[in-house]
C-alpha positions as CSV (number, residue, x, y, z in Angstrom):
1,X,7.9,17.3,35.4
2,X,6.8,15.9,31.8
3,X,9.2,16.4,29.6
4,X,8.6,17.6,26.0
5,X,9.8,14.2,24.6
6,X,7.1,12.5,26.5
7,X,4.6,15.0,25.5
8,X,5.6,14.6,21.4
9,X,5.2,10.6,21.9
10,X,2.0,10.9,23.6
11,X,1.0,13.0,20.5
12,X,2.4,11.1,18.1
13,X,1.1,8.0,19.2
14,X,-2.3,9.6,19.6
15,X,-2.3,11.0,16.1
16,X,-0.9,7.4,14.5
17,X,-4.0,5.6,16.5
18,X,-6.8,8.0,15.1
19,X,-5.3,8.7,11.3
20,X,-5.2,5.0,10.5
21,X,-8.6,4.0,12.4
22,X,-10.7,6.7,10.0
23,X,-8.2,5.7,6.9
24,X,-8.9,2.2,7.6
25,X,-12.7,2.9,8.1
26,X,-12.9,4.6,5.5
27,X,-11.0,1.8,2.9
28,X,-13.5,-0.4,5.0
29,X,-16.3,1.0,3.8
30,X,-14.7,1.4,0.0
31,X,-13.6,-2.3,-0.2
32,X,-17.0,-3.3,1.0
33,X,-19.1,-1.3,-1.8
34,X,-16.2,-2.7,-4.5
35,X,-17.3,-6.1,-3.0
36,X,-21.0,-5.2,-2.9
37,X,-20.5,-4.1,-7.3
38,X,-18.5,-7.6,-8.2
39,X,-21.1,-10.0,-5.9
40,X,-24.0,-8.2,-7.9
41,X,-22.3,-8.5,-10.6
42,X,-21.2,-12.2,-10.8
43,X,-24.9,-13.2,-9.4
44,X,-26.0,-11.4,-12.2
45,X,-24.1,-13.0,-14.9
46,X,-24.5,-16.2,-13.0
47,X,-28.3,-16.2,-13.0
């Protein structure tokens, strides 16, 4: 039989995989518009 312990770290660990893939997807795609603003912005004053 499965026991309900196994069942909660099955879910647990499931839940921790997914949360921090779409957080860090999500701070992925942030960072890289941040990055995209201060590149512009340094060529600009650079130029």
């Amino acid at each position: 039989m499965i026991s309900p312990l196994g069942d909660t770290i099955i879910s647990d660990t499931t839940g921790v995989i997914h949360l921090p893939q779409f957080y860090i997807l999500h701070v992925y795609i942030t960072w890289m518009n941040v990055q995209g603003r201060y590149i512009s912005k340094d060529t600009f004053q650079n130029t």
